[in-house]
DSSP file (Angstrom, degrees, kcal/mol; ACC not computed):
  #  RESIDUE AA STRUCTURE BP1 BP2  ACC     N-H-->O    O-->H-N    N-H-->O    O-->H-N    TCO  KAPPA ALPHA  PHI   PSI    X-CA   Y-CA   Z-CA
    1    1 A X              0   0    0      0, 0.0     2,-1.1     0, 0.0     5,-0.1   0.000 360.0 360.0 360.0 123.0   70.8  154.0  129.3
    2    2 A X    >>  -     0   0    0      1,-0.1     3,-1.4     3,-0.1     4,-0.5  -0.770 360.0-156.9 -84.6 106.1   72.8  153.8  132.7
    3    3 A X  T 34 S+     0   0    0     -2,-1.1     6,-0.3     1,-0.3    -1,-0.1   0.717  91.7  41.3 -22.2 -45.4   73.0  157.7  134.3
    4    4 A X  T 34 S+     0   0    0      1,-0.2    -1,-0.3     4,-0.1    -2,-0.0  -0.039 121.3  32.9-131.1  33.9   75.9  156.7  136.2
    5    5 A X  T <4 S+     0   0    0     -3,-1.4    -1,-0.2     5,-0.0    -2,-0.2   0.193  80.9 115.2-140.1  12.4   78.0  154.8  134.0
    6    6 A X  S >X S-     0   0    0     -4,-0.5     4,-0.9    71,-0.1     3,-0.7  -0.485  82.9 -93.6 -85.7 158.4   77.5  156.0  130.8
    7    7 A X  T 34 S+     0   0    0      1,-0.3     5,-0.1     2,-0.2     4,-0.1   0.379 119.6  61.7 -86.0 -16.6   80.5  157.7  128.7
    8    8 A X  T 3> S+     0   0    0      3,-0.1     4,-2.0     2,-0.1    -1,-0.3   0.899 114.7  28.7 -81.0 -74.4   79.5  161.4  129.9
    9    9 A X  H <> S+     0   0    0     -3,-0.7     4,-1.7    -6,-0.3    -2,-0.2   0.633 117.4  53.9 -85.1   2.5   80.0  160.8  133.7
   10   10 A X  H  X S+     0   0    0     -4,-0.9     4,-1.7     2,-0.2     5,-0.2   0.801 112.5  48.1 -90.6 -33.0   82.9  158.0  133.7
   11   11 A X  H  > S+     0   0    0     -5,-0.4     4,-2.8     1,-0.2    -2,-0.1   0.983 111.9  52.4 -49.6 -67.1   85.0  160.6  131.3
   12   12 A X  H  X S+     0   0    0     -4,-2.0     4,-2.3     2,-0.2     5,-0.3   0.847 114.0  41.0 -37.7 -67.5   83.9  163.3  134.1
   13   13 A X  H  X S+     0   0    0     -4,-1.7     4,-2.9     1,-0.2     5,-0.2   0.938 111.6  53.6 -41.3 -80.4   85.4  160.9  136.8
   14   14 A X  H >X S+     0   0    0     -4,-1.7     4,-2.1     2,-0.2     3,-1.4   0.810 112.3  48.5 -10.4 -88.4   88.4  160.0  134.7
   15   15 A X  H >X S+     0   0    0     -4,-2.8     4,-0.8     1,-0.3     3,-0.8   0.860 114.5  45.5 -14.9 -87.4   89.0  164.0  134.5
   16   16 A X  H 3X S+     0   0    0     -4,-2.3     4,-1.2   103,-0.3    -1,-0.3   0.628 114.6  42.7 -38.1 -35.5   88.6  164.3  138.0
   17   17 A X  H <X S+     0   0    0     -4,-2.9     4,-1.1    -3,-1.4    -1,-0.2   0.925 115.4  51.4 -70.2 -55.0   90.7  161.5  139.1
   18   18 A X  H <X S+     0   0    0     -4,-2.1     4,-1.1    -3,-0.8    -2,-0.2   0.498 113.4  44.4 -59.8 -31.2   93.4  162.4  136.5
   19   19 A X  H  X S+     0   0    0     -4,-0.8     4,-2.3    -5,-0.2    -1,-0.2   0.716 110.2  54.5 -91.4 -42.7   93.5  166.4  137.7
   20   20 A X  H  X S+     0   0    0     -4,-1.2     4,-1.7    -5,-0.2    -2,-0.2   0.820 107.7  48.2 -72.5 -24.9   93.6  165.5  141.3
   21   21 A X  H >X S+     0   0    0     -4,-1.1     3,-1.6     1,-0.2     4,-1.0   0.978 116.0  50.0 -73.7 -60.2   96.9  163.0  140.8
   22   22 A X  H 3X S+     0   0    0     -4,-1.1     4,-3.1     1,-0.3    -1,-0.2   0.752 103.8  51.4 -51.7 -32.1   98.3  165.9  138.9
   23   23 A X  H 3X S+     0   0    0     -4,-2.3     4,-1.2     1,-0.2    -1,-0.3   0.893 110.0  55.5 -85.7 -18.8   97.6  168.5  141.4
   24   24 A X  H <X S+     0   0    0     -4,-1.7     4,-2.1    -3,-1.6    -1,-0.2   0.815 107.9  49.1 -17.0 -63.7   99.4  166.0  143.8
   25   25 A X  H  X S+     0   0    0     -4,-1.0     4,-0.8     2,-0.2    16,-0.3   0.911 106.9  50.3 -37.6 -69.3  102.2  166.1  141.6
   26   26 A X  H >X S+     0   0    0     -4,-3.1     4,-0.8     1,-0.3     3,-0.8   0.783 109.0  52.9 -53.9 -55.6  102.5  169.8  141.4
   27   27 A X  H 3X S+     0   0    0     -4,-1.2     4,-2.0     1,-0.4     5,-0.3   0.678 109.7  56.1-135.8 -41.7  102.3  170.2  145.4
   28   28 A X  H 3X S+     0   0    0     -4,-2.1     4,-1.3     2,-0.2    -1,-0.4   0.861 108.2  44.5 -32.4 -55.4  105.3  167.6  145.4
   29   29 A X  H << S+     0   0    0     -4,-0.8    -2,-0.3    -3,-0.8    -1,-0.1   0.621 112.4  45.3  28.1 -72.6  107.2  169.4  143.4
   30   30 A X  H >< S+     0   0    0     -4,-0.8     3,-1.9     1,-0.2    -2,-0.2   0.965 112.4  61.1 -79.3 -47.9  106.9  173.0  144.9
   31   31 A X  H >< S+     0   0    0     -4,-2.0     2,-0.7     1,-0.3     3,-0.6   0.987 114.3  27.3 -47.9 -61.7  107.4  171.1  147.9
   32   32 A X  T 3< S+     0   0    0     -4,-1.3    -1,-0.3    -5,-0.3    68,-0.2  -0.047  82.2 122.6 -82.5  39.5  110.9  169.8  146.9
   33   33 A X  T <  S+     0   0    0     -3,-1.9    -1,-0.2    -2,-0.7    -2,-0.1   0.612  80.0  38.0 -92.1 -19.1  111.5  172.8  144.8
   34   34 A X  S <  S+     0   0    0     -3,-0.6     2,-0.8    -4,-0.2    -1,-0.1   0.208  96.6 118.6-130.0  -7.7  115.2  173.9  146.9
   35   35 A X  S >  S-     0   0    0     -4,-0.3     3,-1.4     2,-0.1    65,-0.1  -0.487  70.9-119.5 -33.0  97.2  115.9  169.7  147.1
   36   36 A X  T 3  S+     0   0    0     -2,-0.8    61,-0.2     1,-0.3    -2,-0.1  -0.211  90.7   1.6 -39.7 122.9  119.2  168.6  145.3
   37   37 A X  T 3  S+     0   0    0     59,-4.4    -1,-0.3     1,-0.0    60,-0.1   0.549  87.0 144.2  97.0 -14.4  118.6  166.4  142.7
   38   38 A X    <   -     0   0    0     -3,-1.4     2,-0.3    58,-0.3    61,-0.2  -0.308  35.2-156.0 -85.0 169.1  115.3  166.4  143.1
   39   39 A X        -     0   0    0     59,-0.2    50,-0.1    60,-0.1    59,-0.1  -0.960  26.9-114.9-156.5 137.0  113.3  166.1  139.1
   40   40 A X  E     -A   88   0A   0     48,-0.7    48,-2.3    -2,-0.3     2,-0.2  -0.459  32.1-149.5 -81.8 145.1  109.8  167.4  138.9
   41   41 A X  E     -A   87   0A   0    -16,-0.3    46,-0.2    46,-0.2   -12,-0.2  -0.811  16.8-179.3-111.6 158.0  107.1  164.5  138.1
   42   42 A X        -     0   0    0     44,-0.9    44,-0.2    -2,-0.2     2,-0.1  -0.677  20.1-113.7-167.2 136.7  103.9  164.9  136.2
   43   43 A X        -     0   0    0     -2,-0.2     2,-0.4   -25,-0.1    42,-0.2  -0.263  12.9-159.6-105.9 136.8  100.9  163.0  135.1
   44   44 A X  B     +B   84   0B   0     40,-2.4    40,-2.7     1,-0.1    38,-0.1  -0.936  44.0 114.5-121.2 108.6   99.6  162.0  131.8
   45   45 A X     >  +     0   0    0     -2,-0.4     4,-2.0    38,-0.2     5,-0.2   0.495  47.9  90.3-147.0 -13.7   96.2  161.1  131.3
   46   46 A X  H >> S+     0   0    0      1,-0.2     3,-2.6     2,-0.2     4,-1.1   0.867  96.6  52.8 -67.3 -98.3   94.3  163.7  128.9
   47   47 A X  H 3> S+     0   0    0      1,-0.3     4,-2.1     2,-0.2    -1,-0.2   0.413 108.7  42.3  13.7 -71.8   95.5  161.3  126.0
   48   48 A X  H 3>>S+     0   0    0      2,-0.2     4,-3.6     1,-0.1     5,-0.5   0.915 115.0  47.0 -61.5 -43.1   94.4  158.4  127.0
   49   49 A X  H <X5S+     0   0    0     -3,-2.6     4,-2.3    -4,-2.0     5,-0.3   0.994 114.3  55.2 -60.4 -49.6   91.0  159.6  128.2
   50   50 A X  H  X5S+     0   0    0     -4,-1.1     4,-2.7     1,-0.2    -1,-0.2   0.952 110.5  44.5 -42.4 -57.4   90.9  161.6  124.5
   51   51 A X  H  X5S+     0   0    0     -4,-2.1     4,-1.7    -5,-0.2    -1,-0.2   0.823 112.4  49.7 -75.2 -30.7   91.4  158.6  122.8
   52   52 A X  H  X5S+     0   0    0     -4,-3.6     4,-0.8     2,-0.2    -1,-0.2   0.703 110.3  51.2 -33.8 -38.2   88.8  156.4  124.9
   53   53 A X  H >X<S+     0   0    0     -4,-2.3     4,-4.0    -5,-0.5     3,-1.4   0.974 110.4  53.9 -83.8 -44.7   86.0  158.9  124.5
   54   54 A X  H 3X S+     0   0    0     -4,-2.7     4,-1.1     1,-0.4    -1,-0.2   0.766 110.6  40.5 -84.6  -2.7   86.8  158.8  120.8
   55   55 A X  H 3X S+     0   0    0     -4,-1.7     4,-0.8     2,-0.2    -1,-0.4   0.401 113.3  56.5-101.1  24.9   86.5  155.2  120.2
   56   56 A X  H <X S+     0   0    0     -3,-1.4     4,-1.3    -4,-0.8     3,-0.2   0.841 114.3  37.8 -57.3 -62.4   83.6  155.2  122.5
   57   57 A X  H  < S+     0   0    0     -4,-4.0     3,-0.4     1,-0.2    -2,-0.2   0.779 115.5  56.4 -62.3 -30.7   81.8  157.7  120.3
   58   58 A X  H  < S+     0   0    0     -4,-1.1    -1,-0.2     1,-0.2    -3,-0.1   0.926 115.6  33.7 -99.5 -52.3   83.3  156.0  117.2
   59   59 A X  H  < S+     0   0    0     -4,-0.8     2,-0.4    -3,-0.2    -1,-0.2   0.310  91.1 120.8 -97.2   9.0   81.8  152.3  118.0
   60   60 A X     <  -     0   0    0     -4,-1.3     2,-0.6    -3,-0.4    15,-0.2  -0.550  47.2-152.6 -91.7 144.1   78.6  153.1  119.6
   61   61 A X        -     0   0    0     13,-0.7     2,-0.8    -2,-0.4    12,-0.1  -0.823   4.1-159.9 -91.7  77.3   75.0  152.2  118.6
   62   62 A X        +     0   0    0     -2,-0.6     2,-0.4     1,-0.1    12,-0.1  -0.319  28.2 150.1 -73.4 113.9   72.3  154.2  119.5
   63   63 A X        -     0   0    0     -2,-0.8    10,-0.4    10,-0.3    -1,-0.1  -0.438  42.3-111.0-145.4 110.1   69.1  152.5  119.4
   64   64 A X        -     0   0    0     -2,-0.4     2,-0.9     1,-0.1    -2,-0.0   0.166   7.1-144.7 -74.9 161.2   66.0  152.7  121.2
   65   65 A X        +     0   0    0      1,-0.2    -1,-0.1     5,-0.1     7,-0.1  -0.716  31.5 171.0-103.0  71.2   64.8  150.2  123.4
   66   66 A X        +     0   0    0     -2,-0.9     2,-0.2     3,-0.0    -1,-0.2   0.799  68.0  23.5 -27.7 -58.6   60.5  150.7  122.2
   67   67 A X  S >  S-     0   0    0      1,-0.0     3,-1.1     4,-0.0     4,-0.0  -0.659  87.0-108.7-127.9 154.7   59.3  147.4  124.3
   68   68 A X  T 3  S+     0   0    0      1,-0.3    -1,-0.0    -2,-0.2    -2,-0.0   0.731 105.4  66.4 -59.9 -40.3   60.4  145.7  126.8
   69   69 A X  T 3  S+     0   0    0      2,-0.1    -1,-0.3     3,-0.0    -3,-0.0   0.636  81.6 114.0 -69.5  -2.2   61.6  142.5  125.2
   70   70 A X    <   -     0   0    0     -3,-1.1     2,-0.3     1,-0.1    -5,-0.1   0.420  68.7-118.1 -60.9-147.8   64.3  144.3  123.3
   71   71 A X        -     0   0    0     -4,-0.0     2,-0.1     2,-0.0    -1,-0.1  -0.742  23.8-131.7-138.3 117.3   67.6  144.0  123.7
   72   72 A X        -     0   0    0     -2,-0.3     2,-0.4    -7,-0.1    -8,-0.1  -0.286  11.9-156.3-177.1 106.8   69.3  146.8  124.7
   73   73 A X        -     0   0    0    -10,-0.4   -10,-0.3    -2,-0.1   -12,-0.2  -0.480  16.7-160.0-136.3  82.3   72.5  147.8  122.7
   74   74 A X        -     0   0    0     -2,-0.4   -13,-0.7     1,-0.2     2,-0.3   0.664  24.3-111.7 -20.0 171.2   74.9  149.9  124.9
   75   75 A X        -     0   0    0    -15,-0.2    -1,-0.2   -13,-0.1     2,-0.1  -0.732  51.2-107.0-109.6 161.9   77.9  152.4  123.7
   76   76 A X        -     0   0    0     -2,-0.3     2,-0.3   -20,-0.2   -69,-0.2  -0.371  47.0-109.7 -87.1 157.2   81.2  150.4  124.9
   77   77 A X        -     0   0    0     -2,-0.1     2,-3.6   -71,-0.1    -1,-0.1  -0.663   4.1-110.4-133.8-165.7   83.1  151.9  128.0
   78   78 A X        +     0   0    0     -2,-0.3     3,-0.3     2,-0.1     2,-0.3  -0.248  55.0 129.5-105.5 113.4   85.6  153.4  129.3
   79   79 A X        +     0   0    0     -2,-3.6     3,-0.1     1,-0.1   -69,-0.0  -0.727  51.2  57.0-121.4 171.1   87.7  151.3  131.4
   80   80 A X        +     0   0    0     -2,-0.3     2,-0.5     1,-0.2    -1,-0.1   0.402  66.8 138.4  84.2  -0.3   91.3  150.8  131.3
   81   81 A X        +     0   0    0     -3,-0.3    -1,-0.2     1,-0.1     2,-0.1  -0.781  26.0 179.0 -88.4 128.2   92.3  154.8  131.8
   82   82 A X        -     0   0    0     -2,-0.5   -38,-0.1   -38,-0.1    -1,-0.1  -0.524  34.6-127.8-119.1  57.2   95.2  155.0  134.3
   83   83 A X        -     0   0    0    -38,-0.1     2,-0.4     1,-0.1   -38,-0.2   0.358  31.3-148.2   3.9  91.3   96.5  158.3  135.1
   84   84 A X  B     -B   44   0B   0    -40,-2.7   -40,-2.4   -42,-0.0     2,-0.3  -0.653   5.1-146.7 -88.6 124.6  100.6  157.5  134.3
   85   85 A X        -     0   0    0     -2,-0.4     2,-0.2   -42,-0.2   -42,-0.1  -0.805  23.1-179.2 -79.2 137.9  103.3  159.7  136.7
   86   86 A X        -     0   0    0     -2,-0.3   -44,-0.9   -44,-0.2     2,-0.4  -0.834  19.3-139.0-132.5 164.7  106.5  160.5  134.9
   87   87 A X  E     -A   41   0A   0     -2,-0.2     2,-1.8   -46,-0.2   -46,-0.2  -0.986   7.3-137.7-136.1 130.3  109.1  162.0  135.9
   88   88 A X  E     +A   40   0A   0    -48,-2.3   -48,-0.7    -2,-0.4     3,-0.5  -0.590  38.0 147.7 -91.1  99.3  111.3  164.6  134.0
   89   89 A X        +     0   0    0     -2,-1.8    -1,-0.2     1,-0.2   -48,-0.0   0.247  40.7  91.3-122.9  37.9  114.5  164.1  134.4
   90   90 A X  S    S+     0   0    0      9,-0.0     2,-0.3     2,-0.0    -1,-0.2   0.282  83.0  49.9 -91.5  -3.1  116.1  165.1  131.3
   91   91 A X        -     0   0    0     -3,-0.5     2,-0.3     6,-0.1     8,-0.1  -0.771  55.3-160.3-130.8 175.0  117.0  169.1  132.2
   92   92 A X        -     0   0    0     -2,-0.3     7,-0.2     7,-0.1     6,-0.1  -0.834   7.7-179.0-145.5 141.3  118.7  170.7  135.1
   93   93 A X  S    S+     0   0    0      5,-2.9     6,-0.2    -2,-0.3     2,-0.2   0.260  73.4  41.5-124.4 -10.4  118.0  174.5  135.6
   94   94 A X  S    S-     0   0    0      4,-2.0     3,-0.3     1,-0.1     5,-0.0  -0.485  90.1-110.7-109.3-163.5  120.1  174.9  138.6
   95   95 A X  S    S+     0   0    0     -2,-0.2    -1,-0.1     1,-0.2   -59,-0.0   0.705 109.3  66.8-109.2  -2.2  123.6  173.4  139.5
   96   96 A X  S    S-     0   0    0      2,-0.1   -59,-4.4   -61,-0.0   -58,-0.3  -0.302 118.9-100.8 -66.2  16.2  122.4  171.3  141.9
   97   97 A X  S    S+     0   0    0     -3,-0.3     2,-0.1   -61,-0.2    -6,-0.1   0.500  72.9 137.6  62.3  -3.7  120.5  169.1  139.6
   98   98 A X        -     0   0    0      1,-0.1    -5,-2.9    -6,-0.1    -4,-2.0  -0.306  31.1-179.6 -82.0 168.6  117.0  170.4  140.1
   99   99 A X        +     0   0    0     -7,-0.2     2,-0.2    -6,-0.2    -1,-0.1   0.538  41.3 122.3-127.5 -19.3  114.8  170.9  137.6
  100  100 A X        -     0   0    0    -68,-0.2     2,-0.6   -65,-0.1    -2,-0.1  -0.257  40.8-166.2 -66.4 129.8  111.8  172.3  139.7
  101  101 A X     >  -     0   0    0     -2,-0.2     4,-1.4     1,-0.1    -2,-0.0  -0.991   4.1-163.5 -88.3 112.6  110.8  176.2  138.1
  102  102 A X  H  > S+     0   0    0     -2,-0.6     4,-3.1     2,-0.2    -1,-0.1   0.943  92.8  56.8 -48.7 -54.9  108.4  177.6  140.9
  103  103 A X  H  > S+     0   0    0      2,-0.2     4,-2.8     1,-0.2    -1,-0.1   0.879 114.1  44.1 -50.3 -49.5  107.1  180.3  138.5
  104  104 A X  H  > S+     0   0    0      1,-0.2     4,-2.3     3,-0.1    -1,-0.2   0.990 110.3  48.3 -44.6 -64.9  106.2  177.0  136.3
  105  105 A X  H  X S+     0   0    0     -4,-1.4     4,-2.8     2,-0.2    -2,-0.2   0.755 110.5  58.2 -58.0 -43.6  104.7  174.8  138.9
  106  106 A X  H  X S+     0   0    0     -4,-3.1     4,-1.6     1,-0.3     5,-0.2   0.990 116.1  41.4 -56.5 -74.4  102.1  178.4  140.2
  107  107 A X  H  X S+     0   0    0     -4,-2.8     4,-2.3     1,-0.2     5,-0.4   0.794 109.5  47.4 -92.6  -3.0  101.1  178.4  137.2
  108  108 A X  H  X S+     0   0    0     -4,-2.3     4,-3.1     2,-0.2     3,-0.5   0.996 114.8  54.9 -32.2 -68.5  100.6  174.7  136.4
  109  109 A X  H  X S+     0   0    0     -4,-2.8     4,-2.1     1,-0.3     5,-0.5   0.889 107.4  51.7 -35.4 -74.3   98.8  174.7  139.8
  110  110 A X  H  < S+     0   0    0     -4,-1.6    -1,-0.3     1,-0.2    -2,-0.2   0.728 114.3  38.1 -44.4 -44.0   96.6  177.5  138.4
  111  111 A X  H  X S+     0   0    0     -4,-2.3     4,-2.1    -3,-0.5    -1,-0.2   0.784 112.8  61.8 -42.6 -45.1   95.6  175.7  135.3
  112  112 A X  H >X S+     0   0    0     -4,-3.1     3,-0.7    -3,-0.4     4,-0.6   0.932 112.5  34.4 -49.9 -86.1   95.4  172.4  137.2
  113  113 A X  H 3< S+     0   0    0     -4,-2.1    -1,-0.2     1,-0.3    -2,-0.2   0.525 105.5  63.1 -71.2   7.3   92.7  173.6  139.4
  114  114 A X  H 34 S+     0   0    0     -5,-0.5     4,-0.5    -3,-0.2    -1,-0.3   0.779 111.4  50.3 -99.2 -34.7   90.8  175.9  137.3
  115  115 A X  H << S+     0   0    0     -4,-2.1    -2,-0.2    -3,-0.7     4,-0.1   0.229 103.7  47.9-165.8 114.4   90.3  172.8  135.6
  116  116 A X  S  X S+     0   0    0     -4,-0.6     4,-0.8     2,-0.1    -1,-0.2   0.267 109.0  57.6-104.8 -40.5   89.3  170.5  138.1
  117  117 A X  H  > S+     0   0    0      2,-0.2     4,-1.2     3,-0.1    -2,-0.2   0.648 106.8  56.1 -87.5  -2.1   86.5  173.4  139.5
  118  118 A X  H  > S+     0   0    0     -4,-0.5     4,-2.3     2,-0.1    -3,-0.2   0.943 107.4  45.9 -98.1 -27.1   85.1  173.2  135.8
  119  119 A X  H  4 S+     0   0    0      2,-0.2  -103,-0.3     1,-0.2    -2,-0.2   0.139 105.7  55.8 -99.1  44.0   84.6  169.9  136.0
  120  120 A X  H >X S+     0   0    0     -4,-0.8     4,-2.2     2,-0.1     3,-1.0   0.773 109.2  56.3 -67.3 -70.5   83.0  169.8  139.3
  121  121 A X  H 3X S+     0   0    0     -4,-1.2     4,-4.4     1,-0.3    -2,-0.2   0.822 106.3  41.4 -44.9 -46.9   81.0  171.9  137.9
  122  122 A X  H 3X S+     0   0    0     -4,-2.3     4,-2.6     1,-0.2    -1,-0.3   0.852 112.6  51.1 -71.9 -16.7   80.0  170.0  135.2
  123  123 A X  H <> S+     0   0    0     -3,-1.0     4,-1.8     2,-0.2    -1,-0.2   0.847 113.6  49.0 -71.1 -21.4   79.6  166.7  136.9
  124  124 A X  H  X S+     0   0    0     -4,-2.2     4,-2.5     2,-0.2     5,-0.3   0.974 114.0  46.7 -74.9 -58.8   77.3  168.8  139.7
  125  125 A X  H  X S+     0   0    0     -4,-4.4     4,-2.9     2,-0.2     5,-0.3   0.905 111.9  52.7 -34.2 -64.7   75.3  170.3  136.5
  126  126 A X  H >X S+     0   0    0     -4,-2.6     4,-1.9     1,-0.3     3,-0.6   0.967 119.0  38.0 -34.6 -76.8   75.1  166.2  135.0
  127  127 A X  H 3X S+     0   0    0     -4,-1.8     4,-1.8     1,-0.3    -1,-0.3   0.771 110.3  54.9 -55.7 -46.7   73.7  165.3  138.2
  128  128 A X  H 3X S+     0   0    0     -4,-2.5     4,-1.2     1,-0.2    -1,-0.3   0.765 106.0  57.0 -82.5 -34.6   71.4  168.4  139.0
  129  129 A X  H <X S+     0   0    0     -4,-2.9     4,-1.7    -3,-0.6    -2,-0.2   0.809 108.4  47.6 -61.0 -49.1   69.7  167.8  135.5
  130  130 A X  H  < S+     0   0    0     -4,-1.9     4,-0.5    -5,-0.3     3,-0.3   0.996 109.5  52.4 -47.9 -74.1   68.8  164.2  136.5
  131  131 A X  H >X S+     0   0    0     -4,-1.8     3,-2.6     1,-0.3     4,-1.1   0.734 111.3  43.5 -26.1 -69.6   67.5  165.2  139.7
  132  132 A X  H 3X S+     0   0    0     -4,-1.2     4,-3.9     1,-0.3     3,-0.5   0.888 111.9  57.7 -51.3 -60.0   65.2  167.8  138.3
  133  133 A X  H 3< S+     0   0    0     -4,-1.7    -1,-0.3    -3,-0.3    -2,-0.2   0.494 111.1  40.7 -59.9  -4.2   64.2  165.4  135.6
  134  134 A X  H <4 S+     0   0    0     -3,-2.6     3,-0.3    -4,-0.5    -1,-0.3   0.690 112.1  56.5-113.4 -12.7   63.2  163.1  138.0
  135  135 A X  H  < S+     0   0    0     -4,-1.1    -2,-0.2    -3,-0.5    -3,-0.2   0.879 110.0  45.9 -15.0 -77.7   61.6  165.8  140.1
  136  136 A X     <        0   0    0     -4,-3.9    -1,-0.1     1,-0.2    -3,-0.1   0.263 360.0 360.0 -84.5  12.1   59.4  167.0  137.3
  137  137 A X              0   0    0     -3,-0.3    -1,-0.2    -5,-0.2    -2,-0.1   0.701 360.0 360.0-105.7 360.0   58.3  163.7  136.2
């Protein structure tokens, strides 16, 4: 089993990567919130990552490796997730063509980043459990 590539911390990355473009997004957005014209963008990745994780978990083999000579027979991973930006540019809420809500975007932000600090946490937790386990052996 690889620690640091295995379907548990690449997800976590994925997450992380995928919450930090967004919160990008968001902070674009509020920035250009009294712009003309301007149309709020926002990133799509929970999907893809959802659907990754479940045909990882769907097509994987656990089987232990007893001896050395075995052969060693991995869960597949998850490559190929790309955090997509979009842009909505199908409404107006002003007359000016913007589309940006502030009141939305605060609390997107707030959702955004509560979580992104739970998983920090869990990737610090992932990590601090190895450590200790290698600690204590």
């Amino acid at each position: 089993m690889d620690l640091f590539s295995g379907v548990v911390p690449v997800a976590l990355k994925h997450s992380l990567d995928g919450t930090l473009l967004r919160h990008k997004a968001i902070a674009h957005n509020i920035a250009n919130v009294n712009t003309p014209k301007f149309k709020r963008v926002d990133v799509e990745f929970k999907s893809q990552l959802k659907a990754a994780i479940s045909q990882s978990t769907e097509n994987s083999v656990h089987t232990p490796k007893t001896r050395l000579g075995h052969i060693p027979i991995d869960p597949p991973r998850l490559g190929g997730i790309t955090p997509r930006i979009y842009q909505q540019s199908d409404t107006s809420l002003r007359i000016d063509q913007n589309n940006v809500d502030i009141d939305v975007e605060m609390g997107t932000l707030a959702v955004n980043t509560m979580e992104y600090n739970v998983l920090v946490r869990m990737i610090t937790d992932y990590y601090q459990k190895i450590t200790m386990v290698i600690r204590t052996r």
